[in-house]
N, C-alpha and C positions, 0 to 999 in steps of 0.2 A: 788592457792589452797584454800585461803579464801573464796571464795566468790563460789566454790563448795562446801564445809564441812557449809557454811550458808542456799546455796540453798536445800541439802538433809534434813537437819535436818528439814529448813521449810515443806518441801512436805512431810516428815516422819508424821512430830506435825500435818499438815492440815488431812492427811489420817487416824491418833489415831483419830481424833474428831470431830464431828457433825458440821456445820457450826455455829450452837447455842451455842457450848462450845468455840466458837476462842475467845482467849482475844483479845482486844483492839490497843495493840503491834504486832499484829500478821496480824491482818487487815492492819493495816497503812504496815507492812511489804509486802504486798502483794500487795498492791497497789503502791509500792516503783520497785517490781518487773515488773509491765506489762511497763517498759521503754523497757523491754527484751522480744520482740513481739515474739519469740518463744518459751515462755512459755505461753503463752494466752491460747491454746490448753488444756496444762496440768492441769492449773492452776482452770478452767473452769469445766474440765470434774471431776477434785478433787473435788469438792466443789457437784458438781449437783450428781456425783454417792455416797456420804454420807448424801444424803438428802431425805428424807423418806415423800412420797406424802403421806403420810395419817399422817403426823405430821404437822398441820397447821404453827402452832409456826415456828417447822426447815423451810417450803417453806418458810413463811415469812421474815424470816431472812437472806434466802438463794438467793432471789428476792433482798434484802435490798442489800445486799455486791456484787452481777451485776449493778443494779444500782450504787453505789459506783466506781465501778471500769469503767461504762461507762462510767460517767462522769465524774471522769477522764482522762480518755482517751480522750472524749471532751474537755478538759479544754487543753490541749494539745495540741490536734491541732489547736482550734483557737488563741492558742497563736503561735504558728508558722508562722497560718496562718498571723496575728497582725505584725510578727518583717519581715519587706521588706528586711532586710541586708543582702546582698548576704554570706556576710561571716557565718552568723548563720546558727545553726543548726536544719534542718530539719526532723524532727521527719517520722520516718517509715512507712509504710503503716499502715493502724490500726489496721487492720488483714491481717496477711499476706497468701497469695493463700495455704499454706502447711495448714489452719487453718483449723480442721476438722471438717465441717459444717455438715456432715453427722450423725453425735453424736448424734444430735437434732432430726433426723429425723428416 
């Protein structure tokens, strides 16, 4: 139950405010979350639908926290890729086929 009553209230706090307003805590939060590959989707389409193309500032900020979150996601897999030990754990697909690629288009 914790870890749903953290996930809403995050998605609630990202959807009240502009990518430009997320504190600090909120970022690292969120990039805490894409270990949980189906929120990628959500988490994604929250961010690009409160971000206002004719506000330079929010694109840029909003381009800043994809970056952020690809590369971690890279950082990721090359560590996976890095540890040979059968027993470790192999991190997800990166995006998973439910990911709705159509959003963009």
């Amino acid at each position: 139950a914790g870890f749903k009553t953290m996930l809403t209230c995050t998605l609630l706090e990202m959807k009240a405010h502009t990518p430009t307003q997320y504190a600090e805590p909120l970022v690292e939060l969120t990039n805490q979350l894409l270990h949980c590959t189906h929120l990628h989707s959500v988490l994604i389409k929250i961010v690009f639908l409160q971000c206002s193309v004719h506000d330079v500032r929010a694109v840029s900020t909003t381009l800043n926290l994809m970056n952020t979150w690809l590369t971690s996601l890279l950082q990721r897999m090359l560590n996976d890729s890095k540890n040979t030990s059968e027993s470790a754990p192999i991190s997800q697909p990166l995006l998973r086929s439910t990911f709705d690629f159509a959003f963009f288009f």
